[in-house]
N, C-alpha and C positions, 0 to 999 in steps of 0.2 A: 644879331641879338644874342645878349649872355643864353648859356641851357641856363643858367639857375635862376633866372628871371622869368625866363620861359615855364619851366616848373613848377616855381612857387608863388608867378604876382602875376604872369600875362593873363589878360583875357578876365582875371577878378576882381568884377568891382565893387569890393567892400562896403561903401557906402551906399548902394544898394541893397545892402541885406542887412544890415543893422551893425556892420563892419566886422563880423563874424571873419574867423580866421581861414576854418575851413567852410568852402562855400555848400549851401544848403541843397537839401534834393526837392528837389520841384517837385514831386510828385502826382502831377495832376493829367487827367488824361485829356482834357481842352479846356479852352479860354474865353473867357466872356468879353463880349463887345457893347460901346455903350449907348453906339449910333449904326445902323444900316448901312451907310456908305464905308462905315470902318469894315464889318464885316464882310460887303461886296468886296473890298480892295485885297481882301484876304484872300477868298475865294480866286479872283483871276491872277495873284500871285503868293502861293501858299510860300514861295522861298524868302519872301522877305519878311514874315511876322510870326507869331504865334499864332495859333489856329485849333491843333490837334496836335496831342504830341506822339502820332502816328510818325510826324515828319519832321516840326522842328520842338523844341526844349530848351529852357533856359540852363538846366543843368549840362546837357547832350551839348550845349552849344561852346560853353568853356569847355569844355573837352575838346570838340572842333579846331575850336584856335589855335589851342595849345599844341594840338597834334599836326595842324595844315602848315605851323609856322616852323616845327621839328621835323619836317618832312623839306623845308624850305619853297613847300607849293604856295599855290595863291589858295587853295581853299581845301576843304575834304567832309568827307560823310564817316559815321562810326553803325558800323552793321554788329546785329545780333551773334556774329559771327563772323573768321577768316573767309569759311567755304563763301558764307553768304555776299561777301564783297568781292572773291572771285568772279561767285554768277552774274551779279553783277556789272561789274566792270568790263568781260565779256558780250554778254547779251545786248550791252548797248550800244556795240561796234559792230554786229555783224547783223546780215538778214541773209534771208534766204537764197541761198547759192555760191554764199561767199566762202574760203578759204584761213585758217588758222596754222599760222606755224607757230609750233610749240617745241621748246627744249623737252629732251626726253628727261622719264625721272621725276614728274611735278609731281607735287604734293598729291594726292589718292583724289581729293573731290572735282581738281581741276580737271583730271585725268579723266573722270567720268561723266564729267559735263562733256568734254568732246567725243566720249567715245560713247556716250547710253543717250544724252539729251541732245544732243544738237544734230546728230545727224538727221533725226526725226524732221525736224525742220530743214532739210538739207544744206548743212552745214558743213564742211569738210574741213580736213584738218590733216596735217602732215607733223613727226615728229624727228627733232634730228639733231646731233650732236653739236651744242652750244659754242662748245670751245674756238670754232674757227668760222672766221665771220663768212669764209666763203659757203659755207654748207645754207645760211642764211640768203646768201645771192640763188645758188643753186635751185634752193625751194620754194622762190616767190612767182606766183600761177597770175593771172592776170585778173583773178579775182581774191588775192591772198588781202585784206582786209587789218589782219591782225599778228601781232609776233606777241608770244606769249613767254614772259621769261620768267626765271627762279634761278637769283645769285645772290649766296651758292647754293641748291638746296640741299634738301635736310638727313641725306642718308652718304653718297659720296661726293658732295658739295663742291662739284662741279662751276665753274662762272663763267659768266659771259661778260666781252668789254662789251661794258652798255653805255659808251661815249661812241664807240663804232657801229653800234646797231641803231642807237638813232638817229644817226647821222643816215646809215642804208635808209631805214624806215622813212624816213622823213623825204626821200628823193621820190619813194613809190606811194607816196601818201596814205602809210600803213601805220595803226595807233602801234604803239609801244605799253604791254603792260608788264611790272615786274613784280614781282612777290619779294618783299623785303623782312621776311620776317626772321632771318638767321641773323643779320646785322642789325635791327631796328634803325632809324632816323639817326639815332648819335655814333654808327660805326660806319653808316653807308646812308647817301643820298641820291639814290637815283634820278630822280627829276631833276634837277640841278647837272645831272649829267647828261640830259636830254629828253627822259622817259616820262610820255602823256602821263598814264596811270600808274601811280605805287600804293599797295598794297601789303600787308600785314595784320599778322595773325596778333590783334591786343591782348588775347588771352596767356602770351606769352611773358615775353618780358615787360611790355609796359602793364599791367597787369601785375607780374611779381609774387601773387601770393597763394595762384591757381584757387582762387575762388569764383571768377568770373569768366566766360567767355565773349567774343566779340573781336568784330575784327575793322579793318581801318582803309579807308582808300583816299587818294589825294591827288590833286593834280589840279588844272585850270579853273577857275572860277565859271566858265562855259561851259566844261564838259562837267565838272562836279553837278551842274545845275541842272543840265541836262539829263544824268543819270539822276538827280534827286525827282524831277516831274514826272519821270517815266518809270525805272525796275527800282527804284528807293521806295519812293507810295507806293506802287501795285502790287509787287511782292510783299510788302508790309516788315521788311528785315529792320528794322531801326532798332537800337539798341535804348533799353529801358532806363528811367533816370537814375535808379538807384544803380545800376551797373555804371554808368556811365562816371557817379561817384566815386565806386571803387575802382577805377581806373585813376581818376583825377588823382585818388590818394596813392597809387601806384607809380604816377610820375613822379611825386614828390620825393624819393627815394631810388628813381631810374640812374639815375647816373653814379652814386655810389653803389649800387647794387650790381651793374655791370662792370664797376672797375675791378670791387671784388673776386667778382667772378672768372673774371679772365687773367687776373695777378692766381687764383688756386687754379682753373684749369691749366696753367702751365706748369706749374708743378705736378699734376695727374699726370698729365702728357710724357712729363718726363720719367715719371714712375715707371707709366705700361711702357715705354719705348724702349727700357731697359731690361724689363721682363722675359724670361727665357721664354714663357708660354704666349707671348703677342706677336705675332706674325709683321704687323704693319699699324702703322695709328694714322689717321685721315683725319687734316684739319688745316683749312687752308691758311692761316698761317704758321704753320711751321714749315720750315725751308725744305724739307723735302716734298713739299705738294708740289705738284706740276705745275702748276700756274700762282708759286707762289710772288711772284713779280706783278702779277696782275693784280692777284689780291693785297699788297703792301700799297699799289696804285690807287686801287677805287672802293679801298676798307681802310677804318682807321681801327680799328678793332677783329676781333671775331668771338668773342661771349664764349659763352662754356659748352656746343653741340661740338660733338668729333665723334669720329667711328672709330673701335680696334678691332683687328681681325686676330680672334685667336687659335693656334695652333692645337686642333682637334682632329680624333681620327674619327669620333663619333657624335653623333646627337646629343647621345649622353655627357660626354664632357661637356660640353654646353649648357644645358638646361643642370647641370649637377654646381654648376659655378654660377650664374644665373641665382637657382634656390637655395643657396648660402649664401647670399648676400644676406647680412641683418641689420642693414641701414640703409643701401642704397633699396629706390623703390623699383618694382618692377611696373613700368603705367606708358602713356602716350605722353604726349606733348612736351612740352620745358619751359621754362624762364620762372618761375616760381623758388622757395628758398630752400628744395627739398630735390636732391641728388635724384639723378632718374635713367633707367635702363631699360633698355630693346632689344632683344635678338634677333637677327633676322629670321632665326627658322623659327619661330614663332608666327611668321607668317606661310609656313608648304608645311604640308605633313611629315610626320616623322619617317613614314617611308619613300617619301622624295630627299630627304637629305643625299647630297654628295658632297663628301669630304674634302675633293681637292676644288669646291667650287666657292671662291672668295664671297663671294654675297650672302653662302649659307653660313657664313663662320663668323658674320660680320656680328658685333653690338655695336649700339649707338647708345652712348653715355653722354649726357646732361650731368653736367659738375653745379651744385647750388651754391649755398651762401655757407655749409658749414667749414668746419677747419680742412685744410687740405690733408692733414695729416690720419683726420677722422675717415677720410673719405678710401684712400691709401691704405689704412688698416684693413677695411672692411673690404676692399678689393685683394688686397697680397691671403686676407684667410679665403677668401672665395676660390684664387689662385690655387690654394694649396690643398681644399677639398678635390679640387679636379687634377691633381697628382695623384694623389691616393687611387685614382682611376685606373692608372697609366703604368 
């Protein structure tokens, strides 16, 4: 199916709403029935009507489509949030006793869901180095239940072949879920490559304009269904209809807004890679990433996240390059149209810095939608405050 069909006309039908261009926000919290048997049919099957839009939405629902069919699944749910379709999409693959392997490096919430909530529930969990599929043979327990992946993620974006993990997964009748949120659906399709549940952070790039949060899961029409009757309703995550719009209009704009982005993130790349003060730049495709053959294989893209590592003896070079920046923002997240930076030692204290230790040197830069030459500017003056250091 065309994307710009997909974006601009699947899933809305015009003549439904008074052929309005952009489609309208439902905003209603439930729905009136005009007979007892319609409402019964509701109640023993809430996935197939409107009811409460606790669960389903006629606005939530073009969102649905649009995203389960760029995803290339057969169906998918849109949650209040990324973390929240994590928890999700976990909880409803394991009980009590069962086993999780996990890529190390996940995103912070996945991480705490194995390691603060679930063991409570005795849930166990192993982590281990993605890149070689044997480490994935080596760690499946006879109660291993779930492989939990992030390709690539989001700090040194690390990948997994996830055409060879579910093919493993699939022999030990172990779900497969991936966090997609570095490539979104148009750079990388996991399921398509094998993988039960994909997942992503909406608040990113389909999103676009960091004004919303929400996040996106997708996969089978039985497991989607399955997790909507169970941790979709009970935990109550569904994404509100007026969000659900400003995502619709964030599609609308998704694919020139990625081309953008990754035509100037290569010219950043090649700014900092020449810089005397950058140690190293991490981004899976460019040819010197370790596994950049794999990512050219199962990426058609990779957007604007990368790491540099800059050449510091102290803290202070750091955080002094960092607070000269006067454009780039210093914040979390990305896919939005506004440049964005991280430190790592932003996350240990200043008196844990070591100097010769790569992860504390590390920023991670989000390139947005301005000029790349703007962006360049405001990086080479940041540069050159933290000389004056030195």
């Amino acid at each position: 199916m065309d994307i710009s069909y997909i974006l601009n006309e699947y899933a809305e039908d015009r003549e439904n709403y008074y052929r309005a261009v952009s489609p309208p926000i439902i905003q209603t919290s439930n729905f009136a029935f005009e007979k007892v048997d319609d409402l019964r049919k509701s109640f023993e099957n809430e996935y197939s009507t409107w009811l409460y839009s606790r669960g389903l939405n006629p606005t939530v629902e073009i969102l649905r489509k649009k995203l389960a069919v760029l995803d290339g699944a057969e169906d998918c749910l849109v949650f209040n949030s990324g973390a929240a379709a994590i928890f999700a999409a976990v909880l409803a693959n394991v009980k009590s006793g069962d086993h999780i392997v996990s890529v190390k490096g996940v995103y912070t919430w996945a991480r705490k869901m194995f390691e603060n909530i679930l063991p409570r529930f005795n849930v166990t969990h192993s982590y281990i180095d993605g890149k070689d599929i044997e480490n994935f043979k080596r760690a499946i327990q006879p109660n291993t239940t779930v492989f939990y992946l992030e390709s690539p993620n989001s700090w040194t974006f690390e990948l997994q072949d996830l055409k060879a993990v579910a093919i493993l997964a699939k022999q030990h009748h172990i779900i497969t879920i991936c966090d997609n949120s570095f490539c979104t659906p148009v750079y990388q399709r996991p399921y398509e490559l094998g993988i039960d549940l994909v997942l992503q952070s909406a608040t990113k790039y389909i999103s676009g304009h960091s004004d919303t949060v929400a996040g996106v899961l997708s996969g089978s029409k039985s497991m989607i269904e399955k997790i909507f009757n169970s941790e979709y309703l009970n935990i109550g995550s569904g994404i509100m209809p007026f969000n659900a719009w400003l995502l619709i209009r964030g599609l609308r704009t998704l694919s020139v807004r990625l081309e953008r982005i990754s035509q100037t993130t290569n010219s950043v790349i090649s700014f900092l890679k020449n810089h005397p003060l950058v140690e190293d730049v991490i981004f899976p495709l460019d040819e010197s990433f370790p596994q950049y053959q794999l990512a050219k294989k199962q990426m058609n893209g990779g957007c604007g996240l990368f790491t540099f590592i800059v050449k510091a003896k102290n803290i202070d070079a750091i955080e002094t390059f960092c607070n000269s920046l006067q454009h780039i923002l210093m914040a979390v997240s990305w896919g939005g149209y506004e440049s964005l930076i991280i430190p790592g030692c932003a996350g240990i204290k200043r008196e844990a810095f070591i100097a010769t230790a790569r992860e504390h040197r590390m920023l991670r830069l989000y390139v947005g939608l301005e000029e790349a030459d703007y962006i360049i500017k405001d990086l080479n003056q940041a540069f050159n405050k933290m000389l004056q250091l030195s």
